[in-house]
Rosetta silent file (secondary structure, phi, psi, omega in degrees, C-alpha in Angstrom):
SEQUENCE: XXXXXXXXXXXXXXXXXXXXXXXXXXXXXXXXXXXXXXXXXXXXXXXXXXXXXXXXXXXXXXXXXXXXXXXXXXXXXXXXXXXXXXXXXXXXXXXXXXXXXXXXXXXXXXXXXXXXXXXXXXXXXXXXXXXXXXXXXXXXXXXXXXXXXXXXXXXXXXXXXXXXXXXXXXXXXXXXXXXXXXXXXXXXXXXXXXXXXXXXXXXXXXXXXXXXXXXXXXXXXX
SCORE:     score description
SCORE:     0.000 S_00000001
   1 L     0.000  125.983 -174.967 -125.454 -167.160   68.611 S_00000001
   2 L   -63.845 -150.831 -179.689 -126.267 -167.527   72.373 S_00000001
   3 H   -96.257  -55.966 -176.773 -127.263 -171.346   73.591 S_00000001
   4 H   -39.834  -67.896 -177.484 -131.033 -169.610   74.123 S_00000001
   5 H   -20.784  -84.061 -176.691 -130.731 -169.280   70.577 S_00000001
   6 H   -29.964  -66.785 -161.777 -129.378 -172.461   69.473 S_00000001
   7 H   -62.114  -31.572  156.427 -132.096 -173.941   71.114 S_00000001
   8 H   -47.931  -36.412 -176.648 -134.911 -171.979   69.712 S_00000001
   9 H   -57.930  -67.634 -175.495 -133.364 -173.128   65.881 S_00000001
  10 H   -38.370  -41.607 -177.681 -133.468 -176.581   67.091 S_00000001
  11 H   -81.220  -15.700  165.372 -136.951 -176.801   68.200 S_00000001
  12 H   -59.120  -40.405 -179.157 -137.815 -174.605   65.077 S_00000001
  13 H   -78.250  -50.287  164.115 -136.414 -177.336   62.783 S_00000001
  14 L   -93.358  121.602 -179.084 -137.702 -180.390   64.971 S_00000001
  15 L  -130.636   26.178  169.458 -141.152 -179.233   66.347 S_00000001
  16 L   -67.280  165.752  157.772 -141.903 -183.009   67.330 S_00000001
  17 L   -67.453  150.914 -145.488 -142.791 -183.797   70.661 S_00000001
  18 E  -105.830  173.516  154.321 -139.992 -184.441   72.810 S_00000001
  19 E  -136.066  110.826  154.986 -139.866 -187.768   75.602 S_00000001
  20 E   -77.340  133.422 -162.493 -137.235 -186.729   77.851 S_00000001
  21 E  -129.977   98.450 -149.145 -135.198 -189.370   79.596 S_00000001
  22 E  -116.300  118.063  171.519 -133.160 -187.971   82.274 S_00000001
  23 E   -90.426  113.668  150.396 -130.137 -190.999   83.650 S_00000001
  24 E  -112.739   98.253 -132.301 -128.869 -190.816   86.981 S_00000001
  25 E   -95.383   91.056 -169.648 -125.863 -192.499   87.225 S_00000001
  26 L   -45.067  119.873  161.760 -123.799 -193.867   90.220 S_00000001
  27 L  -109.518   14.480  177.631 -119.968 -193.322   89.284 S_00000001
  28 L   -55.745  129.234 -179.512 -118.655 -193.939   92.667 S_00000001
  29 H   -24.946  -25.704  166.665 -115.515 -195.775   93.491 S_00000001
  30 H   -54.809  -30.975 -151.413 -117.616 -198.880   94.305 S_00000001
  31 H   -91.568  -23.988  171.016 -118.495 -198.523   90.651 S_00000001
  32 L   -32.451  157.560 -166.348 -114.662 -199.485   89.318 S_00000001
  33 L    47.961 -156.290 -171.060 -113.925 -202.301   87.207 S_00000001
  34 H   -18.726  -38.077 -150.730 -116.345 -204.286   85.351 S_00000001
  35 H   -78.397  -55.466  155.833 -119.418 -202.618   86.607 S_00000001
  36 H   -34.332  -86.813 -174.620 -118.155 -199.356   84.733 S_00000001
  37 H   -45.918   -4.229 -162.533 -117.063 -200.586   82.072 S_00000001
  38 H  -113.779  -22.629  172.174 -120.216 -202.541   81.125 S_00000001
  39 H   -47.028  -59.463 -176.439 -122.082 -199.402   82.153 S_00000001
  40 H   -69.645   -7.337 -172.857 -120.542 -197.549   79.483 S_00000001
  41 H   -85.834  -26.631  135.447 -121.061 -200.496   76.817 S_00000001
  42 H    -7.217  -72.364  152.939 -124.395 -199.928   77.788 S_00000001
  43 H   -63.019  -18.594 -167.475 -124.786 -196.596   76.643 S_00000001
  44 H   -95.233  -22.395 -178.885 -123.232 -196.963   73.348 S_00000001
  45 H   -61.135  -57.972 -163.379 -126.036 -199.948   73.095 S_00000001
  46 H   -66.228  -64.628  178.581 -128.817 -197.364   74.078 S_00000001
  47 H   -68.019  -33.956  177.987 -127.815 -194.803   71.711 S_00000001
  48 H   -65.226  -26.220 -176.418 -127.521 -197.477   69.034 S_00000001
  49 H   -81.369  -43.488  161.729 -130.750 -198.928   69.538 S_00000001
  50 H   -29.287  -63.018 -170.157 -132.702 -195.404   69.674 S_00000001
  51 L   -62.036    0.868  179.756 -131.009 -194.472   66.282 S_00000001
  52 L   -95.180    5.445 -177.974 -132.761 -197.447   64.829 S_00000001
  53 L  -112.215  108.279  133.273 -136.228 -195.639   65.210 S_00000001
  54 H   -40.084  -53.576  172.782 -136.698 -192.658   63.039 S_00000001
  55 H   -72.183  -19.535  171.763 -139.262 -190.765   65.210 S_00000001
  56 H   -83.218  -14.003  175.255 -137.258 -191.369   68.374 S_00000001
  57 H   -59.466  -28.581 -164.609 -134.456 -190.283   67.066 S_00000001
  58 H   -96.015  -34.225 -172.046 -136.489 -186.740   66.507 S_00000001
  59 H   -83.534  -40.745 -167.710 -138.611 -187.444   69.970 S_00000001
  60 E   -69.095   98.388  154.140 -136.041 -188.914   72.598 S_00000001
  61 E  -114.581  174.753 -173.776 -133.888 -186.985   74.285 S_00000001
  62 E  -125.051   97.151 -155.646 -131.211 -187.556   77.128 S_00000001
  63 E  -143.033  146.835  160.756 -129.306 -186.144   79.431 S_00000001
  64 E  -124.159  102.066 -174.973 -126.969 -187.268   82.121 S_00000001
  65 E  -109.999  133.520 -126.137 -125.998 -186.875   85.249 S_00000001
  66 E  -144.078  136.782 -153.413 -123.418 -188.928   87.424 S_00000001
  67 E  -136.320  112.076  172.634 -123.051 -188.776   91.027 S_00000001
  68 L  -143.693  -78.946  177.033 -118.966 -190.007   92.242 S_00000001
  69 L   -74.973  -16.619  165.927 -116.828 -186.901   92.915 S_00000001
  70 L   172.442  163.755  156.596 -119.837 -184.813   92.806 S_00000001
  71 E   -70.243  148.060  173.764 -123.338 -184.440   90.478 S_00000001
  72 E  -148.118  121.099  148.245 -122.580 -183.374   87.448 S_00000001
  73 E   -84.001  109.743 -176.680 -124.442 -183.192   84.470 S_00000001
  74 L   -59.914  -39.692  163.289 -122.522 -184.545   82.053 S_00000001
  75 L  -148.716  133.351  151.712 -124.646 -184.318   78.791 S_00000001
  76 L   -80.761 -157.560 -169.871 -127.788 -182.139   78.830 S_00000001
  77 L   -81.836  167.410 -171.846 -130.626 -183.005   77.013 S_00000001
  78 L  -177.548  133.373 -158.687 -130.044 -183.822   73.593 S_00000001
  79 L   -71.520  177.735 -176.981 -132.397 -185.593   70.815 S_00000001
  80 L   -67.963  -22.029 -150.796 -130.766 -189.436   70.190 S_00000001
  81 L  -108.646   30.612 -171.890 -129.418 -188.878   67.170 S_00000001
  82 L  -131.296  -36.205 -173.502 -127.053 -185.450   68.599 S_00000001
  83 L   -45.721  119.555  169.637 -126.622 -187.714   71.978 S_00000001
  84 L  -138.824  119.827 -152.044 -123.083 -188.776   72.438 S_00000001
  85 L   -71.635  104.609  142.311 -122.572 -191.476   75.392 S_00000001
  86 L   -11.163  115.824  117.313 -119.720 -190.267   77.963 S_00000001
  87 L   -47.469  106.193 -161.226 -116.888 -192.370   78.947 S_00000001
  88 L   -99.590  151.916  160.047 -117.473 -192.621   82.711 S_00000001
  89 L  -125.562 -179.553 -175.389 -114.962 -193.563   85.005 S_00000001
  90 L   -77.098  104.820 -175.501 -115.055 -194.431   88.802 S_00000001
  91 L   179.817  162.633 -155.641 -113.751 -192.472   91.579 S_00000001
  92 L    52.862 -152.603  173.498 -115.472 -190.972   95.078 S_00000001
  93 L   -74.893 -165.401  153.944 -118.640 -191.186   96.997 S_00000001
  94 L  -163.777  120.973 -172.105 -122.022 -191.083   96.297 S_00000001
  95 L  -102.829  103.464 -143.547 -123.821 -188.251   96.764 S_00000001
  96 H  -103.361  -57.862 -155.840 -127.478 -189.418   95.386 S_00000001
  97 H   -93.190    6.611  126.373 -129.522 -186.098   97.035 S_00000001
  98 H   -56.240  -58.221 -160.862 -127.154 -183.846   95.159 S_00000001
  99 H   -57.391  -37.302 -165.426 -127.747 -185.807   92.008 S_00000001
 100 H   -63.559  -66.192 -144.504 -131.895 -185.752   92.661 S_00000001
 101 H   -46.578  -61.187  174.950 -131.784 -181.769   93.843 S_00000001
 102 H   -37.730  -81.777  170.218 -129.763 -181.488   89.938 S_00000001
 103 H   -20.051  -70.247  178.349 -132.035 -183.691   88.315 S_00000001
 104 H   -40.029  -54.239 -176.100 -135.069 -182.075   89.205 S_00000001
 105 H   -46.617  -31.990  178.614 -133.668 -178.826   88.588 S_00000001
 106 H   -64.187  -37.026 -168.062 -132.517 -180.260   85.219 S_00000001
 107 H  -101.201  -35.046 -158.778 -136.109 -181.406   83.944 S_00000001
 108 H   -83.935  -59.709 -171.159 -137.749 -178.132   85.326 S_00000001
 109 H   -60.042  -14.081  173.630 -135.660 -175.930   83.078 S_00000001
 110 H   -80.091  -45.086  168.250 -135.953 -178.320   79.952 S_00000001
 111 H   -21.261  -67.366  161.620 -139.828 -177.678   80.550 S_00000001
 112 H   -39.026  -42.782 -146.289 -139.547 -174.653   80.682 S_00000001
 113 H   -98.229  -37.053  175.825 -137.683 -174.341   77.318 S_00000001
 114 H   -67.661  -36.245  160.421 -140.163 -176.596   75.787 S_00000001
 115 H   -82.991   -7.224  159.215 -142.969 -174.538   76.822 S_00000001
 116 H   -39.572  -49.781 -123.813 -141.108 -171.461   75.542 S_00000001
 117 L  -130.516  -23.807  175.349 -140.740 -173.075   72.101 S_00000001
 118 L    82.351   18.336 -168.846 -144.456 -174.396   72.125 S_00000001
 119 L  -105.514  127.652  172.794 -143.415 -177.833   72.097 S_00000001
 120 L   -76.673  176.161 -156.007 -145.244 -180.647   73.694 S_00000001
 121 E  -174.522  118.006  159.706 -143.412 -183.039   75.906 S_00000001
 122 L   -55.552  177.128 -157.293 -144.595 -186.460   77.506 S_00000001
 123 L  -106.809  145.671 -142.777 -144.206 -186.659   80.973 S_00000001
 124 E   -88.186  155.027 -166.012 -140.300 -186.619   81.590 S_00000001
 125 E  -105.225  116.607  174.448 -138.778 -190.220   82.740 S_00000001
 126 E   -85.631  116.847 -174.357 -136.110 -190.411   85.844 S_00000001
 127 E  -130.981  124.093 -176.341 -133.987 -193.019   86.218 S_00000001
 128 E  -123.578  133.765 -178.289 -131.694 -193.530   88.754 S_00000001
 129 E  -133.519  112.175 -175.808 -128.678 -196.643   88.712 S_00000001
 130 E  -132.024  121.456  161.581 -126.850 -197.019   92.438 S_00000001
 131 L   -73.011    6.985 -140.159 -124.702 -200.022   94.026 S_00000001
 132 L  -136.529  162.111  172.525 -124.231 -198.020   96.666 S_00000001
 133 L  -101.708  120.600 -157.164 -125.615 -196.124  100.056 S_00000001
 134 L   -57.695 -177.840  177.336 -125.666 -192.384   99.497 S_00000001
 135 L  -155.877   57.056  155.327 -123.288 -190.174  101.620 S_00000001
 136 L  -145.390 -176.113  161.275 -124.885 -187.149  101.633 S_00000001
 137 L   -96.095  118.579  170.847 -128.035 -185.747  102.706 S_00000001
 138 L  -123.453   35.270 -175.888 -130.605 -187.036  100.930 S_00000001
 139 L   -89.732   -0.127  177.478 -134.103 -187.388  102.450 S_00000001
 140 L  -115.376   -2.229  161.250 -135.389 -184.068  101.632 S_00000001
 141 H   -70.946  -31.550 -174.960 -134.409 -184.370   97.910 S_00000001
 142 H   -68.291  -37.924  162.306 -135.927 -187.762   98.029 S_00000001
 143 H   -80.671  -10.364  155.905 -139.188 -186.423   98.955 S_00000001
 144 H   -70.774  -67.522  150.944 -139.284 -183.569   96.481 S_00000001
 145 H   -15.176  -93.200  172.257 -138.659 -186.460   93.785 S_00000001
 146 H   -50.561   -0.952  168.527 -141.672 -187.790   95.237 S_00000001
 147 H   -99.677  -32.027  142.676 -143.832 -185.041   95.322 S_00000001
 148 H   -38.347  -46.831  160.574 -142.822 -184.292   91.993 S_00000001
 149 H   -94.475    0.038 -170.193 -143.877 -187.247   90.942 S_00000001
 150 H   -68.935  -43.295  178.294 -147.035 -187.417   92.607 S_00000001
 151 L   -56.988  -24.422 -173.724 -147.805 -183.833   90.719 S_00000001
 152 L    82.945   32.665  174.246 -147.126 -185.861   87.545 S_00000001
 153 L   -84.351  -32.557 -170.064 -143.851 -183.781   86.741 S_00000001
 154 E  -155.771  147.825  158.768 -142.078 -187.001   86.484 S_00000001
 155 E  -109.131  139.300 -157.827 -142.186 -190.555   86.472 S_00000001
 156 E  -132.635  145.497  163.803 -139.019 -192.059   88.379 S_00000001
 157 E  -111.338  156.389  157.501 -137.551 -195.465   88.255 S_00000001
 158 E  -163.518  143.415 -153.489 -134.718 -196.851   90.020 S_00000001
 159 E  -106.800  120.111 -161.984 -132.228 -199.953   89.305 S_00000001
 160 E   -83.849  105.569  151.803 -130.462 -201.561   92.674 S_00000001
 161 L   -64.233  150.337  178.008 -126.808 -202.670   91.484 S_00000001
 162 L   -71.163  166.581 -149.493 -126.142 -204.909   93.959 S_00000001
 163 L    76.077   18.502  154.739 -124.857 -203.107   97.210 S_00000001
 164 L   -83.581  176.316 -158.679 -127.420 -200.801   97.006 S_00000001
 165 L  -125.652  106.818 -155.151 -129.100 -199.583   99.982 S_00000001
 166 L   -74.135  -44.611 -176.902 -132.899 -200.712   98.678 S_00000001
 167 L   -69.054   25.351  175.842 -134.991 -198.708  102.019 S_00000001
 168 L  -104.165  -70.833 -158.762 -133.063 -195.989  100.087 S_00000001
 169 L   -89.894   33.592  175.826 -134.217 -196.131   97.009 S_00000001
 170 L  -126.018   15.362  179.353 -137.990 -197.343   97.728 S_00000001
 171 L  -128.778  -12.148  160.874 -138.507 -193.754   99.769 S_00000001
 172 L   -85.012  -20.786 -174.486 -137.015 -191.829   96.417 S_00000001
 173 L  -112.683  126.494 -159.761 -139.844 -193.824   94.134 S_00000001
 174 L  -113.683  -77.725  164.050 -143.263 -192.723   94.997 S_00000001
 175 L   -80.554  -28.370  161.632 -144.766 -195.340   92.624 S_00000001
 176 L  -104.737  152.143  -62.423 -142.773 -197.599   91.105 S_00000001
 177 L  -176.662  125.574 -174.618 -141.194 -200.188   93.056 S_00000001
 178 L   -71.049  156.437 -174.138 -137.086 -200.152   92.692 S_00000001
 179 E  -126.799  130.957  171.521 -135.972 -203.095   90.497 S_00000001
 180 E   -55.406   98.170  177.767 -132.930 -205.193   91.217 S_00000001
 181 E   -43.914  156.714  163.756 -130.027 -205.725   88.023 S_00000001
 182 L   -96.139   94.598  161.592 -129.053 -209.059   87.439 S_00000001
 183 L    85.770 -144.453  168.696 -125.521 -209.371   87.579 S_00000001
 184 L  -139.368   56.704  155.225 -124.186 -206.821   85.422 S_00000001
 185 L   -45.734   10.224 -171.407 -127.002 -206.587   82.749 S_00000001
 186 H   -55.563  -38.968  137.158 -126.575 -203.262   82.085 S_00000001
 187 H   -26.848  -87.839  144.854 -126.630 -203.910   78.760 S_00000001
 188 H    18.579  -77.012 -175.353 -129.677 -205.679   78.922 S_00000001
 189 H  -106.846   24.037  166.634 -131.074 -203.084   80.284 S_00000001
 190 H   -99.803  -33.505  165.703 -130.464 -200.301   78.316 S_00000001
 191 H   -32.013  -49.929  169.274 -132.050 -202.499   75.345 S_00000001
 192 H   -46.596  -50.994 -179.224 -134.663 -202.525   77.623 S_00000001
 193 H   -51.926  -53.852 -165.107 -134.437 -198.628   78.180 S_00000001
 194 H   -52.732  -33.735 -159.426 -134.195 -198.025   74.389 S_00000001
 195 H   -79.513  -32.344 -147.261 -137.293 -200.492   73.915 S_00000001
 196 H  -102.770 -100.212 -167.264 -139.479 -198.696   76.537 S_00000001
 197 H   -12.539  -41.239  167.069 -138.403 -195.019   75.540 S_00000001
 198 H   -78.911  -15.550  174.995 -139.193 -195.655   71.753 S_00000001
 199 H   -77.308  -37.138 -174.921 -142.569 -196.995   72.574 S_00000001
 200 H   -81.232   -0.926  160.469 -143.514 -194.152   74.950 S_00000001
 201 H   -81.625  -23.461 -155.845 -142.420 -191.687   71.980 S_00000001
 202 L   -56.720  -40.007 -169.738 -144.732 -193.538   69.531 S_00000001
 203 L   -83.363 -129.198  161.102 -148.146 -191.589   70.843 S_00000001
 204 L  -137.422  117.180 -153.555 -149.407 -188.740   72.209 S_00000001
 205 L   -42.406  111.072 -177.247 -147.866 -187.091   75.397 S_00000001
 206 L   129.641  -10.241  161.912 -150.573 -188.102   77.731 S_00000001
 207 L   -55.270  145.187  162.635 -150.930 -191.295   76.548 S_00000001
 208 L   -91.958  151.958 -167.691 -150.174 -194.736   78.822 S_00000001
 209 L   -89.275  137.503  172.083 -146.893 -196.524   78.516 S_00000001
 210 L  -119.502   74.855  174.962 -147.625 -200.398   78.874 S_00000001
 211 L   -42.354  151.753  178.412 -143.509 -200.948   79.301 S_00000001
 212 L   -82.053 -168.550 -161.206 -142.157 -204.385   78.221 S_00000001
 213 L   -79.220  175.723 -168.362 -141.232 -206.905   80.375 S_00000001
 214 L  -123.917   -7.743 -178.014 -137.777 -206.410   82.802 S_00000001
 215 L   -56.003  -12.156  161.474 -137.370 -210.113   83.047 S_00000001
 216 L   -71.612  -36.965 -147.800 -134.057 -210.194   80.900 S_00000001
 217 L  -143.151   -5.800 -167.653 -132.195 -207.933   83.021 S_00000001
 218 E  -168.070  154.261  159.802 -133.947 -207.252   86.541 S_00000001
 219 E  -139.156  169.163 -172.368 -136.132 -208.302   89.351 S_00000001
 220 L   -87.783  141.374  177.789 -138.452 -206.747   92.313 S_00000001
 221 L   -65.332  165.677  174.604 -136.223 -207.624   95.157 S_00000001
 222 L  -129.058    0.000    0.000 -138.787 -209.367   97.861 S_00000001
């Protein structure tokens, strides 16, 4: 059975609507020690907290992609309860306007497959988590991100570890406003993630998200 396949079964057997949640995830050498490690206890949080919702487990999906040694996508999409959270480690640069051009590319082909399949789909969520100043070029992905979202193809967030380079990531977010971690809340704020992603499955794809508050785990830098 090809993958085309597989995926036709899947959507036959689940024919909820999906809310895709696309991570993009600084692994860069900067990213070593704690800040890694609490990253990944993060994820294992995120998937636990999903699986505690029956419809997001059938609505959420996930995918990841991690930008150190290169983008990669790491896990494609995958509903919560098939989703199994990577052990990331640390190591290179960070090339951020690889990672976007991949994202995008990433969401447009899930789209696709969803309108293939006849399956409705909430508008898909971006998230990007960087300590760091990219080191590639990435101003014309960063405006394709934003035009994208402007189109309503995406809604994109993005979470400053400290050392990030913030006039970076406020010219990749075309509406929402990048939000600073606390510390290394990553936890936190995948609790958060899990909290906002099961609410915005609850409706109907066109519905507004009224996210909870970020005040556990993040703030808007000023």
């Amino acid at each position: 059975m090809s993958e085309l396949d597989e995926l036709d079964v899947e959507f036959a057997i689940n024919a909820e609507p999906r809310a895709a949640c696309l991570l993009l995830l600084d692994t860069s050498w900067s990213m070593r020690g704690n800040a890694i490690e609490e990253l990944n206890e993060g994820l294992k949080e995120f998937k636990a907290d999903i699986m505690a919702d029956p419809l997001a487990r059938e609505r959420v999906e996930v995918a990841i992609i991690t930008f150190g040694e290169r983008a990669e996508l790491v896990r494609d999409f995958e509903t919560a309860d098939s989703f199994d959270p990577p052990i990331l480690e640390a190591s290179g640069r960070t090339p951020l306007g690889a990672a976007l051009e991949l994202g995008l590319e990433t969401l447009r082909q899930r789209k696709e497959r969803y309108r293939a399949n006849s399956v409705n789909y909430f508008r898909p969520w971006l998230f990007i988590v960087t300590d760091g100043e990219p080191t590639d070029a990435w101003e014309e992905a960063a405006a394709q991100a934003v035009e994208a979202e402007r189109k309503g193809s995406v809604i994109i967030f993005a979470v400053a570890v400290e050392g990030a380079k913030l006039s970076v990531l406020e010219r990749v977010c075309g509406i929402n406003s990048p939000l600073q971690l606390q510390g290394l809340k990553f936890r936190e704020f995948f609790r958060w993630l899990s909290q906002s992603t099961r609410q915005g499955s609850q409706g109907t794809p066109g519905d507004q998200v009224e996210l909870p508050s970020f005040a556990g785990w993040g703030t808007i830098p000023s």
